[in-house]
C-alpha positions, -999 to +999 in steps of 0.1 A: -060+347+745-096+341+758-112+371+775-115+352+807-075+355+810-082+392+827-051+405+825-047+408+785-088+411+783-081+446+772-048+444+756-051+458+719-026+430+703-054+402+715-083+419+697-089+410+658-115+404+638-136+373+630-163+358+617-191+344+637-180+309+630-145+312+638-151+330+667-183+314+686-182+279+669-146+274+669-139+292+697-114+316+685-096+292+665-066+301+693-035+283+677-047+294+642-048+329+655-017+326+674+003+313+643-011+348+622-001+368+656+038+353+651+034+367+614+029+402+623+053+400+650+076+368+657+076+356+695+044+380+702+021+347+709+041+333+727+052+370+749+009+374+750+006+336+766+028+349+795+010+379+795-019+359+804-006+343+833+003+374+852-024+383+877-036+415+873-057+442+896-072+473+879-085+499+904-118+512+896-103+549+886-076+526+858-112+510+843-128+540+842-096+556+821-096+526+798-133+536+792-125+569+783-102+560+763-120+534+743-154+562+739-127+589+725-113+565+700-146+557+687-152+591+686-123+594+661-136+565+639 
């Protein structure tokens, strides 16, 4: 899903990496990407789509844990 759905901006299954071309140029290459999602785990393109649609709120103290979270597990790289 594109990173201007906000509520699975952050999600972990939505991250993976791609080349420039694929990712600028092509714009994600979305059903491509979906299709390899279904591969790893049937139905989860199709579960992250709805996902998308939900409207989501983060308080300022949840960002600010997600932070965190994300510095500590660069630390661990």
């Amino acid at each position: 899903m594109s990173r201007a759905r906000y509520s699975t901006r952050w999600d972990e299954e939505n991250a993976r990496p791609q080349c420039y071309g694929c990712n600028c140029m092509k714009q994600g290459q979305q059903y491509i990407f979906a299709k390899n999602l279904d591969k790893e785990a049937p139905g989860k393109a199709d579960a992250m789509h709805v996902a998308s649609l939900q409207t989501v709120k983060y308080m300022t103290h949840e960002l600010e844990e997600m932070i965190e979270n994300y510095k500590q597990k660069l630390k661990e790289i």
